[in-house]
Structure formats: structure tokens, C-alpha cells
DRENSEVEX-269776 format. One line per 5 residues: number of its first residue (from 1); their letters; for each residue x, y, z of N, C-alpha, C. Coordinates in pm, whole numbers, padded with zeros to 5 digits, always signed. Atoms other than C-alpha are relative to their C-alpha. Layout:
REM residues N
NUM> a> X Y Z X Y Z X Y Z | ...
This chain:
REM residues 286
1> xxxxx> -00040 -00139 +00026 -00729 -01883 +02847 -00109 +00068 -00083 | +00120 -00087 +00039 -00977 -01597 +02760 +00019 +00050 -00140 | -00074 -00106 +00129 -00945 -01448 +02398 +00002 +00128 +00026 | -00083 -00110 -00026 -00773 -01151 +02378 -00132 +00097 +00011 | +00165 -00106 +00042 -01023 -00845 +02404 -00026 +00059 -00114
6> xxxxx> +00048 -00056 +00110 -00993 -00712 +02117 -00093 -00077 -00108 | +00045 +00063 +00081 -01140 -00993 +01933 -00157 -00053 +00088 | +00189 +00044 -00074 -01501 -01022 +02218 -00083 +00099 -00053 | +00120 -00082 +00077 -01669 -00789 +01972 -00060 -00093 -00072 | +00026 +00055 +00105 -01667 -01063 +01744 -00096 -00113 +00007
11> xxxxx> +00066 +00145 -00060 -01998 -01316 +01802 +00011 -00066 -00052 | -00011 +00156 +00027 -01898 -01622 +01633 +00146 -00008 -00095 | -00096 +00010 +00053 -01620 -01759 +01436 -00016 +00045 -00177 | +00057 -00074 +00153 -01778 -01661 +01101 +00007 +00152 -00009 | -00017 -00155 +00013 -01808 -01289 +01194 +00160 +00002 +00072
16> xxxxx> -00194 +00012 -00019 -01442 -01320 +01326 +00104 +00004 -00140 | -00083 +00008 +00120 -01326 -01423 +00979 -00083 +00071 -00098 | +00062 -00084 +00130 -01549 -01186 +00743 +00011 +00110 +00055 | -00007 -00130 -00069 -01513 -00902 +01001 +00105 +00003 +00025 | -00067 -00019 -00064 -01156 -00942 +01129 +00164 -00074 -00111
21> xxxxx> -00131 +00091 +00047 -00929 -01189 +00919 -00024 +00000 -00165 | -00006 -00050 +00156 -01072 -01135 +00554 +00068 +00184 -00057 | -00071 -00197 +00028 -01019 -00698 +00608 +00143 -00033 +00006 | -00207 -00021 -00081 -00637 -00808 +00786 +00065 -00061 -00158 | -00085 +00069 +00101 -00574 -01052 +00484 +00017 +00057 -00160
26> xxxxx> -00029 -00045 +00067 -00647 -00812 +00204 +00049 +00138 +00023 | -00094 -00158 -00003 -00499 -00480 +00373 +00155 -00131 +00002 | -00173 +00070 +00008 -00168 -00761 +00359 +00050 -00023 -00124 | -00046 +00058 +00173 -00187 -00792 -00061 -00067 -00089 +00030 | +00000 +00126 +00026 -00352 -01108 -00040 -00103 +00042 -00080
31> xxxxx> +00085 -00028 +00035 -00598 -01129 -00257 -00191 -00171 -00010 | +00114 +00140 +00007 -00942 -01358 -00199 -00054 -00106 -00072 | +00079 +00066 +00134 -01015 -01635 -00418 -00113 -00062 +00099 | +00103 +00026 -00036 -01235 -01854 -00200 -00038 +00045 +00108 | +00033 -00040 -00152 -01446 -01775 +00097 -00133 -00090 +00026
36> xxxxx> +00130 +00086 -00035 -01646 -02085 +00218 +00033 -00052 +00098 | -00045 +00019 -00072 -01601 -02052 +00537 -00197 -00075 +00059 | +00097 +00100 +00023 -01846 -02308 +00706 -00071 -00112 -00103 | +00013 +00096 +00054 -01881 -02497 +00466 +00018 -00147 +00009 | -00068 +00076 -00023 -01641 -02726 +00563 +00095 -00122 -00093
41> xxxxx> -00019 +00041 +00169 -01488 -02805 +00225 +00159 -00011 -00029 | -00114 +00066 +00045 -01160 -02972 +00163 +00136 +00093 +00128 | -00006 -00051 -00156 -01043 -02831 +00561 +00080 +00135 -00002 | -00041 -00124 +00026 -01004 -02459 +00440 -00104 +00066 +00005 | +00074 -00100 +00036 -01231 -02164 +00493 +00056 +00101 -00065
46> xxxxx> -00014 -00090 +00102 -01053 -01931 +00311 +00151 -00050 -00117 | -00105 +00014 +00081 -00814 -01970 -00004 +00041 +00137 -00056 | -00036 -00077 +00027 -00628 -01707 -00080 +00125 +00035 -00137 | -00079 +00010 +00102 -00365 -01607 -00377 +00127 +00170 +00041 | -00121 -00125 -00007 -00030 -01389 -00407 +00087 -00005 -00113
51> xxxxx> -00118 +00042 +00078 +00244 -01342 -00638 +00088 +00027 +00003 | -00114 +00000 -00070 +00537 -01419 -00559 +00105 +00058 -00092 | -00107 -00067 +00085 +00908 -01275 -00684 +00035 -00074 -00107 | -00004 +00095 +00124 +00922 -01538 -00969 -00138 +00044 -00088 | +00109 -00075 +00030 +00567 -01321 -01045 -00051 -00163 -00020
56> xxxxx> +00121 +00129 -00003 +00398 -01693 -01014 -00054 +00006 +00132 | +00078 -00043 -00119 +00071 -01704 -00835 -00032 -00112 +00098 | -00036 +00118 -00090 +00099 -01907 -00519 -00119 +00022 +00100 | +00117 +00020 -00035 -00208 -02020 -00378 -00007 -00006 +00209 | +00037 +00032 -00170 -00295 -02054 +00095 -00092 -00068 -00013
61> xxxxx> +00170 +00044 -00093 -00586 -02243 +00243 +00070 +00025 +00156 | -00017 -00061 -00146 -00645 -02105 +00573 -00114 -00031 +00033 | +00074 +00050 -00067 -00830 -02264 +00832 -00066 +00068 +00121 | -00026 -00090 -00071 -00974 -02064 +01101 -00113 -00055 +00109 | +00069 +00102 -00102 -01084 -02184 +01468 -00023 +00193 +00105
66> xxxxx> +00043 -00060 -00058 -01273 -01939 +01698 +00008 +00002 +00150 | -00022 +00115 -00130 -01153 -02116 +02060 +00067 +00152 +00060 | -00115 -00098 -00136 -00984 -01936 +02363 +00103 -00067 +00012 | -00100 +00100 -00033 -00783 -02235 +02361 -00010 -00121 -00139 | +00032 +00143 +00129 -00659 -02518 +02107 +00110 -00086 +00058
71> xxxxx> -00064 +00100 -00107 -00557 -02804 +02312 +00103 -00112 -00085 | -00007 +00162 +00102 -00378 -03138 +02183 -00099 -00061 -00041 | +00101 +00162 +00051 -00676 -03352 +02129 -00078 +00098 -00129 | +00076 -00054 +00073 -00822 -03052 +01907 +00120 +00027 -00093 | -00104 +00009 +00130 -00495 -03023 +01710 +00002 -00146 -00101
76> xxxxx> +00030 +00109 +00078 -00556 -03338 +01562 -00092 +00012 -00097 | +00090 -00091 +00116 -00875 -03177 +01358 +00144 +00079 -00078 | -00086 -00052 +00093 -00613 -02945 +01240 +00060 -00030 -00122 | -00102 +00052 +00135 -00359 -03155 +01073 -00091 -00092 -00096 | +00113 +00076 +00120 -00698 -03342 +00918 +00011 +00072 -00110
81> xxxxx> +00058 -00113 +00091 -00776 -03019 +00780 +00136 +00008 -00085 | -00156 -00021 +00057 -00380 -02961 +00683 -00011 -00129 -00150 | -00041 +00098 +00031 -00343 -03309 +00550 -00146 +00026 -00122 | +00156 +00033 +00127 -00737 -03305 +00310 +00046 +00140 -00099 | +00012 -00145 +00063 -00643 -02939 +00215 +00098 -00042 -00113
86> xxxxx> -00170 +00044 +00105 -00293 -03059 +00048 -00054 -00106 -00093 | +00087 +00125 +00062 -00494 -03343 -00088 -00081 +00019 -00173 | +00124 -00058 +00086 -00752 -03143 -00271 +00024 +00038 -00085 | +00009 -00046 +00071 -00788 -02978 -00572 -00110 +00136 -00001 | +00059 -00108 -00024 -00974 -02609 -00587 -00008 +00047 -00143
91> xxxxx> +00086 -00047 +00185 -01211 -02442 -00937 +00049 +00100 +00053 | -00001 -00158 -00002 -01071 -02064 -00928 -00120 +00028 -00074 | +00147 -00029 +00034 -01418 -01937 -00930 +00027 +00162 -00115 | -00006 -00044 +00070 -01303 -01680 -01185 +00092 -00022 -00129 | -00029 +00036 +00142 -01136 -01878 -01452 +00002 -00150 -00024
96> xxxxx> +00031 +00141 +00023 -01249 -02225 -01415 +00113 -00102 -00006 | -00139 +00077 -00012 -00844 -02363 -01359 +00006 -00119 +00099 | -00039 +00074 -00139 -00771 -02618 -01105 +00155 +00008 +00053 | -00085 -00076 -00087 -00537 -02523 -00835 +00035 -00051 +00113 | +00011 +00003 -00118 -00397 -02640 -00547 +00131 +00055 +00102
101> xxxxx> -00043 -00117 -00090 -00270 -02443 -00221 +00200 -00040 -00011 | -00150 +00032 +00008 +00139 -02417 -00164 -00007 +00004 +00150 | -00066 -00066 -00165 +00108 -02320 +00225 -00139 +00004 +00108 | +00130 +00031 -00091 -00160 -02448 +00479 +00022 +00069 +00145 | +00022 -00054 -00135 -00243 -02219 +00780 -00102 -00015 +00081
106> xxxxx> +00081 -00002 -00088 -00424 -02267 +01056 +00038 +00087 +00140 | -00010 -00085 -00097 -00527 -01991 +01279 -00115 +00025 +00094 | +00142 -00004 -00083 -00732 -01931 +01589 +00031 +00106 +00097 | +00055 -00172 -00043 -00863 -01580 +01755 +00122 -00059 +00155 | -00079 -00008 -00169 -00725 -01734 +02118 +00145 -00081 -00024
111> xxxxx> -00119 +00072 -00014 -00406 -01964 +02216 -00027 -00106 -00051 | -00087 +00120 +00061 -00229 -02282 +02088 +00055 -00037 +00095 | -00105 +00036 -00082 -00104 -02494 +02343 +00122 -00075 -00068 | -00144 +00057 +00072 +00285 -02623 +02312 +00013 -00093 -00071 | +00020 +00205 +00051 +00148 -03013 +02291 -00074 +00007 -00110
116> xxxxx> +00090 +00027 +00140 -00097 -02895 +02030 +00080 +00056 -00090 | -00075 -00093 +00109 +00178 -02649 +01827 +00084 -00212 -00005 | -00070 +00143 +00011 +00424 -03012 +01866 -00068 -00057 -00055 | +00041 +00110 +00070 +00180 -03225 +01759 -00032 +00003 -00110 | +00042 -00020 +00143 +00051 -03075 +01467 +00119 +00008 -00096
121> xxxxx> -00107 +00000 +00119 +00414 -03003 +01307 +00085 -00127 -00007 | -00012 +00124 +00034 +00507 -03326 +01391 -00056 -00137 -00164 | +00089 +00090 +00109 +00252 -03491 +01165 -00020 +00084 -00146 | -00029 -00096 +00161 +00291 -03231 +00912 +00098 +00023 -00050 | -00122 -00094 +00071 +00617 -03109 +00835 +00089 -00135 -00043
126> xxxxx> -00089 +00122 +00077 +00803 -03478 +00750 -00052 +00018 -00142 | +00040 -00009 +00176 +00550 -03474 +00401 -00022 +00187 -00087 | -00005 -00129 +00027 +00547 -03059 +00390 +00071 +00089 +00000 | -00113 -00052 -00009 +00818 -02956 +00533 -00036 +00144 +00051 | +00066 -00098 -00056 +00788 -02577 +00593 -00156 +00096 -00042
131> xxxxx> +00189 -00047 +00026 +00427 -02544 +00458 -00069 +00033 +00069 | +00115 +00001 -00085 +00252 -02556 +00709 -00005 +00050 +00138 | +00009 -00068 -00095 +00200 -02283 +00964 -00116 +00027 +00100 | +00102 -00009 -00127 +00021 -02202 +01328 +00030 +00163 +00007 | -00027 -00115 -00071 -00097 -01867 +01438 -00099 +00029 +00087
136> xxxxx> +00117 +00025 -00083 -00248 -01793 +01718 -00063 +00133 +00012 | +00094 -00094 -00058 -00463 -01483 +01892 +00134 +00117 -00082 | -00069 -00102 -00005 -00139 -01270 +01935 +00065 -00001 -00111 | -00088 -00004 +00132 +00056 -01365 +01602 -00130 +00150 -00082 | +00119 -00103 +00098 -00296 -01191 +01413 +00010 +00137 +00032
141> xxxxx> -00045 -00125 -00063 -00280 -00912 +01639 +00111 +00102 -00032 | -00071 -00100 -00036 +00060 -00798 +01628 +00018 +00023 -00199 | +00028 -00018 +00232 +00007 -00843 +01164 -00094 +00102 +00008 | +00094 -00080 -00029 -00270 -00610 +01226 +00053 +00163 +00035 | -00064 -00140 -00027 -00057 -00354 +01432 +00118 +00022 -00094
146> xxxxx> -00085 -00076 +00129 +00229 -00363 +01187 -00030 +00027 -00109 | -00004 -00021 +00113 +00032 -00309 +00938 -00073 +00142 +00019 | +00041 -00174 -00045 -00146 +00028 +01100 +00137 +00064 +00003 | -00101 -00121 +00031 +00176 +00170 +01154 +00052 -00033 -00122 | -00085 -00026 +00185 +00323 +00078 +00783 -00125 +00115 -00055
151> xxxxx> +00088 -00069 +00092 -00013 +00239 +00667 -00022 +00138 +00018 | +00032 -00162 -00075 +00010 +00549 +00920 +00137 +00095 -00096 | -00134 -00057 +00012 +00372 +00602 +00762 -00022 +00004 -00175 | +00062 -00018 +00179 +00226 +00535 +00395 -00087 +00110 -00037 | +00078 -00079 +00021 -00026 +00761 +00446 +00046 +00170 +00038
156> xxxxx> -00060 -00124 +00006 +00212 +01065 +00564 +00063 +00024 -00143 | -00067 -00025 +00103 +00428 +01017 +00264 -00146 +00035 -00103 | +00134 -00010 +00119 +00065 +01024 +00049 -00019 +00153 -00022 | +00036 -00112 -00057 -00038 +01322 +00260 +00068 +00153 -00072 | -00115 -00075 +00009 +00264 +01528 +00183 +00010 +00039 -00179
161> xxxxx> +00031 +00007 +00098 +00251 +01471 -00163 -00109 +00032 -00037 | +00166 -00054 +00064 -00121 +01553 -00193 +00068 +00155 +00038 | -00010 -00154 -00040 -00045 +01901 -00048 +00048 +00021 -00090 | -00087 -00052 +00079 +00243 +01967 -00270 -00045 -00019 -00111 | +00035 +00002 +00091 +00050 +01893 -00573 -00073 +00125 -00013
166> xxxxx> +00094 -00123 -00047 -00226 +02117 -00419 +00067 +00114 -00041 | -00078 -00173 +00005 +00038 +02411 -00395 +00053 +00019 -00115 | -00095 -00003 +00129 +00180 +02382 -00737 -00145 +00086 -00089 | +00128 -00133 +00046 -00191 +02548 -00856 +00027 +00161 +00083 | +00009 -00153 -00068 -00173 +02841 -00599 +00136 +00056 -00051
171> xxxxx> -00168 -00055 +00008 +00236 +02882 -00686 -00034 +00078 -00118 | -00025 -00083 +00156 +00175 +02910 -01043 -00101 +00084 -00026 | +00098 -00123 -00002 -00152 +03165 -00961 +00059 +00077 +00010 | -00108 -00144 -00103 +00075 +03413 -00796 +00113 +00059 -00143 | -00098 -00007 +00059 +00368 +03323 -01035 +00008 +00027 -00150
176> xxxxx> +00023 -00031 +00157 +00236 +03325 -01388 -00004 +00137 -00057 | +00015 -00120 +00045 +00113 +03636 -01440 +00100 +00133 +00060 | -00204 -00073 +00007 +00482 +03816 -01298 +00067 -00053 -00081 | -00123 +00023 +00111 +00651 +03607 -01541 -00058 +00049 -00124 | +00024 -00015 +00081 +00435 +03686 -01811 +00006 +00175 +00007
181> xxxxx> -00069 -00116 -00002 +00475 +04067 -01737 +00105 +00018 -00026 | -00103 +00005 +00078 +00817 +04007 -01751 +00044 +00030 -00114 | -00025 +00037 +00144 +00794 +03874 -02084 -00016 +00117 -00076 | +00053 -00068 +00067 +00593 +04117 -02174 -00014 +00171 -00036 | -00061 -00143 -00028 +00766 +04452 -02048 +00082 +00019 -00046
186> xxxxx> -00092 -00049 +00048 +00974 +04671 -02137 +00139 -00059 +00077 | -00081 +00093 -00014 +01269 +04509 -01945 +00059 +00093 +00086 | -00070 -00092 -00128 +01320 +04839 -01692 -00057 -00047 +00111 | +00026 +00031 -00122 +01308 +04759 -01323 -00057 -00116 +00046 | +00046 +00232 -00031 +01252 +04344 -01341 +00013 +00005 +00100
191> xxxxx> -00041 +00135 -00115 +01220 +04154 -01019 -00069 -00087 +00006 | +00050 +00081 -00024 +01186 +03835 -01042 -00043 -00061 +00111 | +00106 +00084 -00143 +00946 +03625 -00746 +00113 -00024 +00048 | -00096 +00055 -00077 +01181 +03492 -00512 -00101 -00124 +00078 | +00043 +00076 +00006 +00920 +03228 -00494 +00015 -00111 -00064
196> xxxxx> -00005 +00104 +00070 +00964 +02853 -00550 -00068 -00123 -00017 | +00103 +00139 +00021 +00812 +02543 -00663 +00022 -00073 +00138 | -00063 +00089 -00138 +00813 +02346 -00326 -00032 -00174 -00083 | -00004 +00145 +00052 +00906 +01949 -00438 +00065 -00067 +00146 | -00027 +00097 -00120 +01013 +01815 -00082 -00041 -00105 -00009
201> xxxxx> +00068 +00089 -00022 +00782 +01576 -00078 +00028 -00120 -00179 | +00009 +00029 +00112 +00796 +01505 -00426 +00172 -00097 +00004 | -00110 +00042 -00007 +01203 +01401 -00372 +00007 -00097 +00100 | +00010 +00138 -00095 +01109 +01184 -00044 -00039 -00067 -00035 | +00076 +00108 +00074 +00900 +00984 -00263 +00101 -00099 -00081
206> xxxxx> -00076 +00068 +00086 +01119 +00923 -00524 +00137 -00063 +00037 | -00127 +00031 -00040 +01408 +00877 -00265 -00019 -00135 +00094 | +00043 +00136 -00060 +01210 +00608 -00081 -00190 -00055 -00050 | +00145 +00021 +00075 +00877 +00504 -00290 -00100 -00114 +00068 | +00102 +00029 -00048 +00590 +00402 -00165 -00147 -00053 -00094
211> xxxxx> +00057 +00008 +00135 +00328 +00189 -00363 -00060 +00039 -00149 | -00057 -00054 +00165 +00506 +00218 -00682 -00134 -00114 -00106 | +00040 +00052 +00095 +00232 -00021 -00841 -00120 +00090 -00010 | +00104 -00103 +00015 -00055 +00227 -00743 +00021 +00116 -00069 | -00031 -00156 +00026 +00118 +00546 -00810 +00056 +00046 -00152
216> xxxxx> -00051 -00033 +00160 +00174 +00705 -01159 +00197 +00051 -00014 | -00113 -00026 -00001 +00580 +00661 -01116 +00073 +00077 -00060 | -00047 -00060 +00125 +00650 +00798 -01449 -00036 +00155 +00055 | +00049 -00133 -00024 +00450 +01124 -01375 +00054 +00063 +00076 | -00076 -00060 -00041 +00606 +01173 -01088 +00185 +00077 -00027
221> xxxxx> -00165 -00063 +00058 +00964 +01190 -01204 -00005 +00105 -00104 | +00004 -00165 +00127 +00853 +01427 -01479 -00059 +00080 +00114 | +00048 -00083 -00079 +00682 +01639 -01226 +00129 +00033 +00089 | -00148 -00040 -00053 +00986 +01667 -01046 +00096 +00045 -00087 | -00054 -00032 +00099 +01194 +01707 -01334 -00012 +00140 -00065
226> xxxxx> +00057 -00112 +00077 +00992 +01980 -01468 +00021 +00117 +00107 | -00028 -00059 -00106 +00979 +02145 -01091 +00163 +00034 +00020 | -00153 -00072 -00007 +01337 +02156 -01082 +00054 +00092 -00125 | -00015 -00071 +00081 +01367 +02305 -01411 -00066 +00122 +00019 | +00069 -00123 -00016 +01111 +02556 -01349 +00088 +00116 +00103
231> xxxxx> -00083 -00080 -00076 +01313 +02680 -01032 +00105 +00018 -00054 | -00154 -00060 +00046 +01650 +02680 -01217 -00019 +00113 -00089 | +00006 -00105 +00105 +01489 +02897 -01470 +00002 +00160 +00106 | -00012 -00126 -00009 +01436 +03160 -01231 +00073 +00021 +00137 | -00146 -00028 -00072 +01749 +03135 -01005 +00073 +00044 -00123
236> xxxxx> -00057 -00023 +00076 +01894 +03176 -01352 +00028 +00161 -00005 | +00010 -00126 +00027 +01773 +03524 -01366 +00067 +00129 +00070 | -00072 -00067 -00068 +01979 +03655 -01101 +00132 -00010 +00009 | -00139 +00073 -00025 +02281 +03440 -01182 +00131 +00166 -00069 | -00110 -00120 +00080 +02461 +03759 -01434 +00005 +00080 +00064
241> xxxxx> +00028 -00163 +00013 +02507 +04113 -01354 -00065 +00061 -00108 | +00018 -00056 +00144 +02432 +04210 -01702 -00047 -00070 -00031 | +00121 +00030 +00086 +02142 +04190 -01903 -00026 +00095 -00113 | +00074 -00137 +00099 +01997 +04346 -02181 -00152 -00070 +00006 | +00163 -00021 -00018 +01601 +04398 -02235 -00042 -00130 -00064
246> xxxxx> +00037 +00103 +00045 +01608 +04054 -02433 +00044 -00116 +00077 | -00097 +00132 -00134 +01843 +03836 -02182 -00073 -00003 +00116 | +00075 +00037 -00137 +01642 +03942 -01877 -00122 -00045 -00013 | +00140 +00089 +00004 +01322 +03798 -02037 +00022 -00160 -00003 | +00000 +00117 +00045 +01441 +03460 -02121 +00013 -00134 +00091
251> xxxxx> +00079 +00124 -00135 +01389 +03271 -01780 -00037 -00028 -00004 | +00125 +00025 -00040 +01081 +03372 -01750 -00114 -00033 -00131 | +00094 +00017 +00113 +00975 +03302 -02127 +00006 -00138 +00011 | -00019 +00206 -00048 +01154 +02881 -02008 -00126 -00002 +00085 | +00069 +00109 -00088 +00940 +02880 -01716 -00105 -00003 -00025
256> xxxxx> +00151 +00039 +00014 +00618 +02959 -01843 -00023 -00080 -00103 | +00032 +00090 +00117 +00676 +02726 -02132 -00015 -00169 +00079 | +00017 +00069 -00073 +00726 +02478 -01820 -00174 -00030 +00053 | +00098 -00020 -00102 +00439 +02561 -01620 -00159 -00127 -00054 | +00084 +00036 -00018 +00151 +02382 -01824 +00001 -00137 -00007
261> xxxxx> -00014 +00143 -00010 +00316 +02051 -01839 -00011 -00036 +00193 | -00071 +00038 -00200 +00402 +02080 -01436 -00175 -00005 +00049 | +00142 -00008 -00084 +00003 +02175 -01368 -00111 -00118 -00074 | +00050 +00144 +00090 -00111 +01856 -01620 +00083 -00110 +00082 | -00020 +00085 -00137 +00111 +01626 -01410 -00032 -00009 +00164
266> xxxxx> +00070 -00002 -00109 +00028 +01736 -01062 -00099 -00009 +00012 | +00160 +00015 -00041 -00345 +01706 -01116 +00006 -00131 -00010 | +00017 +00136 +00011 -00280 +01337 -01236 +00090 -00045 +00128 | -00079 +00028 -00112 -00038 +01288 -00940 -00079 +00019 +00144 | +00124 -00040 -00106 -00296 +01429 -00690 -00119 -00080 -00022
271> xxxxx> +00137 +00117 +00009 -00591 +01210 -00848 +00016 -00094 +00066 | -00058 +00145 -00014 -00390 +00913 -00812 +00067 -00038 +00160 | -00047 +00020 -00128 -00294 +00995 -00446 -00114 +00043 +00064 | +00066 -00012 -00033 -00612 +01094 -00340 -00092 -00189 +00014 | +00083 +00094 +00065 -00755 +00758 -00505 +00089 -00117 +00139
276> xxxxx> -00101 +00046 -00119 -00454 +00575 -00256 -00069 +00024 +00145 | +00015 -00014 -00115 -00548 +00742 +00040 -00159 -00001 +00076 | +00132 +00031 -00003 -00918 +00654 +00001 -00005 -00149 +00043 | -00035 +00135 -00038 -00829 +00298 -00014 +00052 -00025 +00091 | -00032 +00011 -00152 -00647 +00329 +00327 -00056 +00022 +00095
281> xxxxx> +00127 +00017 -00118 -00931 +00430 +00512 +00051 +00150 +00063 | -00050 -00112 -00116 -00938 +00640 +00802 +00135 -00034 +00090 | -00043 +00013 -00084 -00684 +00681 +01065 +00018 -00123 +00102 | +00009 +00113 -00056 -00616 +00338 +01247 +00058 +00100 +00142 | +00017 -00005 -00103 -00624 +00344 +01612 +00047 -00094 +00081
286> x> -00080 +00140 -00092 -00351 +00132 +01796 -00063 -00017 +00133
């Protein structure tokens, strides 16, 4: 069997895994500790790290075969590699610890035949149990496409939110200097803007959040907070019939006392989603 096409850009099994399976494994969270691939060093080219919901950091070795095909007689390398990897011990090349993996994978660009998937979990999984996983061409593939569309759908919610930060400068251009007239008039013939803070985006966030470890969480909820206050102040202003020349200022004396906290959070809310949507790249291309 031929490898898939998407992966005959790739000339060797080395540019396969520094071009194709190191980008896939840190757009997934993982994060890289080793990468000695060729080497051929305790039957792992890459070790990888995560942390898990107990926040302890749980180590991979991942093995990675370049084939169109991985037969039985070549699954037997495998569970070598499986079996030396579990064996070993590993230096975290940034704090000199010793470490060894929780979860041995072996993966290759093309197919896995049945006798070679059987044989390898045979000889592995009695002393590992569910450690030790196969993936083949199409498993990588379809991790790849779910992770373009999570990132296409991460990157609208980003999107949306960048704008609406954006517009919270032009709102309060328009809007400041009518409220401060307001304030600052005699108190015959008021009308207040019938303009409002737009927070849509700002409420889809917080109603389904989107990396909350990147994003300044806190900021947002005050930015919203403050946005909804700002608009109640000047729905307020229409709520009476009756006013006098000191009652119909006192909206618009709340919202501009609002305004320079709301345009100090949205610039840090916009940095910090700009800084996001840099790190996602361009546009993926299913």
C-alpha cells in the first residue's frame, strides 16, 4: 500500500517527523522534550511531556517508521523499541532529572497490517497493559484534521473578540464627547446616543471559553462587567419622565467615569488575542 498523498511531499522519514509529526504534536499541547530522532536511542525518536488532570507531568516516547506498509516480521522491531523504551531511563535536557515514559507509541506515515497490529499488542500489553499504542497513516491524518477545524472554530471566537475590542475605541470616540456635553450643559434639550457598547462576542466567550490559560480571563469579565454597566448607565437616562437639570446629567457623569477602565481593558484583551491568533498561524486548508 502507497502512503497516503498527503504525506509524498515528505523525502525521508526524518523530514516526515520534523516537518509533519513534531508541528501536529505541539499544535496538540504536547510539549517536546527530546528529539533524537535517528539516533536510535533507547527505541524512541521523540519524547514528549503533558500534564495531566492530577497536574503531574506524564512523559511518551514515540517511535516513528516512514514505510507504506508495516508488515508482521517488521512489527517485531517495534515491540523491541516498545519493550527498550519502557526499560530506559531519559536526562530532561532542561533540568538534569531522570524520567521515564508512561505511554509508548509507535507510528508510521503508511499502514499497519492486522498480523502486525496483533502481534505487537500481544507482546506488549500482558507487562503494559494499555500503554502502548499503534497509529498508522490515517489515525495522524484525521488528528491533524480535527485539529484544523478546532483551530478554525478557535480562531472565529478570537476573531470576534478582536473586532469588538477594536470597536470599543471608535464607540467611545463618537460617545465621549456627547456625554461630556451632557455633563457639561445646561440640561435643555438632552439626547442621549442611542448607541451601545457591542459585547456579543465578549458574552460568547465567557459563555463557552476558549484558551482560558492564554487569555487574560480576569480582564475579560471586568471588560464585560464594565460594558454592561456602561450601557445600563445610559438606558438609565430614558428610564423616568422627569428630570431636573442635575438628574438628567448623572448617567452620563457614571459612564464616563466607566469609560477609561473599559478602554485600559480592551487594549489588554486585544493584545492578548492578537498574540493567540499569531500563534495559530494562517488559515488551515482541509
Amino acid at each position: 500500500m502507497a502512503l497516503p498523498v498527503e504525506f509524498t511531499t515528505y523525502a525521508d522519514e526524518n523530514d516526515f517527523v520534523q516537518r509533519f509529526l513534531v508541528p501536529l504534536l505541539t499544535r496538540r499541547g504536547f510539549g517536546i522534550v527530546i528529539n533524537h530522532h535517528g539516533a536510535s536511542e533507547a527505541g524512541m525518536d521523540l519524547i514528549v511531556g503533558e500534564v495531566d488532570r492530577f497536574a503531574h507531568v506524564r512523559y511518551h516516547g514515540i517511535q516513528a517508521k516512514f514505510e507504506s506498509s508495516i508488515g508482521k516480521a517488521a512489527s517485531h522491531g517495534l515491540a523491541q523499541d516498545a519493550t527498550e523504551a519502557f526499560a530506559s531511563q531519559f536526562t530532561h535536557p532542561q533540568t538534569g532529572a531522570m524520567h521515564r515514559i508512561s505511554t509508548f507509541y509507535a507510528v508510521n506515515a503508511g499502514s499497519i497490517s492486522d498480523e502486525a497490529r496483533d502481534l505487537f499488542f500481544a507482546r506488549l500489553q500482558a507487562p503494559h497493559g494499555d500503554n502502548v499504542r499503534l497509529l498508522d497513516g490515517r489515525d495522524l491524518l484525521a488528528l491533524d484534521r480535527t485539529y484544523a477545524l478546532m483551530a478554525e472554530e478557535t480562531r472565529n471566537v478570537l476573531v470576534a473578540l478582536q473586532m469588538e475590542t477594536r470597536r470599543l475605541a471608535s464607540s467611545l470616540a463618537r460617545l465621549r464627547p456627547r456625554l461630556q456635553g451632557i455633563v457639561s450643559g445646561d440640561g435643555n434639550g438632552v439626547v442621549y446616543p442611542v448607541e451601545r457598547l457591542r459585547i456579543v462576542a465578549t458574552e460568547a466567550w465567557l459563555a463557552r471559553p476558549v484558551l482560558v490559560d492564554a487569555l487574560p480571563a480576569n480582564e475579560i469579565e471586568e471588560f464585560y462587567s464594565f460594558a454592561t454597566a456602561f450601557n445600563r448607565c445610559l438606558d438609565e437616562a430614558g428610564s423616568s419622565p422627569l428630570h431636573t437639570v442635575v438628574s438628567i446629567k448623572i448617567p452620563a457623569t457614571k459612564a464616563l467615569r466607566l469609560a477609561p477602565e473599559l478602554a485600559s481593558h480592551a487594549a489588554l484583551i486585544e493584545a492578548a488575542v492578537g498574540r493567540q491568533l499569531a500563534v495559530l498561524g494562517p488559515v488551515a486548508r482541509l
